[in-house]
N, C-alpha and C positions, 0 to 999 in steps of 0.2 A: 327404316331398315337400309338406307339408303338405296334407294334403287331411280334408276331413270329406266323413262319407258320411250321407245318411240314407234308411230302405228302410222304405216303405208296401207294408204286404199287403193289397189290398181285397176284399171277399168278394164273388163274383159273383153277379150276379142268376141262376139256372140257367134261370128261363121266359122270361129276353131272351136263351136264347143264349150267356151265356158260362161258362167253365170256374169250379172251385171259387171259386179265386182270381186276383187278377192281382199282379204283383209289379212295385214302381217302385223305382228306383234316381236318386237327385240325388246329384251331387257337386258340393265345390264347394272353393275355396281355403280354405284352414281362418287364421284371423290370428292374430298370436302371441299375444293377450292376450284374444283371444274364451272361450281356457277356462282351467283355469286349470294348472299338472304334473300329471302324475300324480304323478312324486314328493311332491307336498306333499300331495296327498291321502292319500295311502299314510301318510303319518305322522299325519295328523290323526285324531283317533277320533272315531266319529259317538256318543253319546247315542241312545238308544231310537232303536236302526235300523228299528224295525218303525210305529215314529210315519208318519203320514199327512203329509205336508210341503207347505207352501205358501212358491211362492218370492216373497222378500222384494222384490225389484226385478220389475217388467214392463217387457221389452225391445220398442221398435216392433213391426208388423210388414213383415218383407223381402218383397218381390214381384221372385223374379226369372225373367228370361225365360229357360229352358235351350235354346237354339238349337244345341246340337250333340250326336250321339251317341257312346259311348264301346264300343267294341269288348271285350266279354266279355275274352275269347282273350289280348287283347294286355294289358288293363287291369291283369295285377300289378303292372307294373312302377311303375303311376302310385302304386298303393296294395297292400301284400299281404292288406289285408285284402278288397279287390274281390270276392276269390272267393268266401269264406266268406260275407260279405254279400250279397252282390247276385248268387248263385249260383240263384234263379228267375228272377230279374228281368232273364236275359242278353241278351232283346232288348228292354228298357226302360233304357236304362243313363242319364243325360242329363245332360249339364254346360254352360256359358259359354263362348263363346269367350275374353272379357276373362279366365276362370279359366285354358283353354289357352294361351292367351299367354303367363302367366304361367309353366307347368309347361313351354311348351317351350325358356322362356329357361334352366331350371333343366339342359335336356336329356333329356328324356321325349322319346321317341319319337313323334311325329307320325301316325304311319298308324295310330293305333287312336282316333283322330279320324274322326268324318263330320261336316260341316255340315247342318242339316236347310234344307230348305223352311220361309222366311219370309214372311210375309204382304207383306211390301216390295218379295218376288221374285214371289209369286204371288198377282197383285190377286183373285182368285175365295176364295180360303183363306178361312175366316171361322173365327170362337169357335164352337167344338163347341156351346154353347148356344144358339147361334143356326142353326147348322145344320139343316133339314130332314132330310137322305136321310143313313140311319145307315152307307152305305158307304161316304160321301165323309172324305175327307184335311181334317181341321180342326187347331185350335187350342185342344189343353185346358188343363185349370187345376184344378192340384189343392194344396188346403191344409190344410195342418197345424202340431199345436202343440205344443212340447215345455213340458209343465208346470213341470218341477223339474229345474236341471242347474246344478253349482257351476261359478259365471261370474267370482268374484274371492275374495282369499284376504280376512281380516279381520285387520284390529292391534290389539292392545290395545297401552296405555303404561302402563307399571310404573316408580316411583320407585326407586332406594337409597337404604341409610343415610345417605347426602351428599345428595340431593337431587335427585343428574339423572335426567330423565326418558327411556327409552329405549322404542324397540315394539318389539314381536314378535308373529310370527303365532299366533292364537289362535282361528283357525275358519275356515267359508267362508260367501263370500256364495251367494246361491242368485237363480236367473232364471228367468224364465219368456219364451217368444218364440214368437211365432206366423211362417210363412211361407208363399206364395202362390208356386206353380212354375207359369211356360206352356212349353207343349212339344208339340211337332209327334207328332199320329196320325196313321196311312195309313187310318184308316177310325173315325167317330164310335161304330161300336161297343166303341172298348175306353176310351170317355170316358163310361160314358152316365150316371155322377156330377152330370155337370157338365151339367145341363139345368135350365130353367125350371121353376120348379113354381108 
């Protein structure tokens, strides 16, 4: 269906009140050229796998708004991996509409869709960081950065005996990308990250 998943475990504060941990769940359209087969990875052999790696390219960062919920229960169908993943994080799940759009033109099932509460619907709503009172319904924002992940394949060009010159793939490039998620709380205590210091 094309989708990419990414899953934040954050450790909780235990003297504010919250449990060990909290579990977040983003989903989002995955595009054809954002990563790169597995089958070409699977052929390629990595050199000192245990090397430290810094990736060659730094990709912007995305800031996107997850304005809608994705229902646990119903969510294999979008991905089978939902469950395995995002199997704490069953009522954190959060995706795009512009992404369900897309998934439901493909045929995906609609009802494991929620729209959240947006700041455009409900003028009081503010950024968790700016909120006062830890049981009011804000607007979090949580980010993160994936260091090292092969984002394109690499060509070398090799001559023959005649002269022409032809490529072939002969490694992978490697990126680095940071992203910024907002996404509707029912209460500022399971954002309390995202505060002023």
């Amino acid at each position: 269906q094309e989708v990419k998943i990414f899953r934040a475990l954050i450790l909780g504060e235990l003297e504010r009140g919250q449990s060990q941990f909290q579990a977040l769940c983003f989903v989002t359209r995955l595009h054809r050229n954002e990563i790169i087969p597995s089958e070409s990875m699977a052929k390629l052999r990595q050199k000192n796998p245990r090397t430290v790696r810094q990736a060659e390219e730094v990709r912007g960062l995305e800031h996107l708004s997850m304005d809608v919920a994705v229902n646990f229960s119903k969510g294999a169908q979008l991905s089978s991996h939902l469950h395995n993943v995002c199997a704490e994080a069953r009522e954190a799940i959060y995706t795009r509409e512009e992404d369900v759009k897309f998934w439901l033109e493909k045929g995906v099932d609609g009802s494991m869709f929620e729209v959240l509460p947006q700041g455009s619907d409900v003028p009081e709503l503010q950024r968790c960081r700016l909120c006062p009172d830890r049981w009011k319904p804000c607007i979090c924002s949580y980010s993160l950065s994936i260091e090292w992940y092969p984002c394109m394949l690499k060509y070398c060009k090799s001559r023959d005996a005649g002269g022409k010159v032809s490529s072939y793939k002969c490694g992978i490039r490697s990126c680095q990308k940071g992203y910024t998620f907002d996404y509707y709380v029912p209460q500022k205590q399971l954002c309390l990250w995202d505060e002023e210091t």
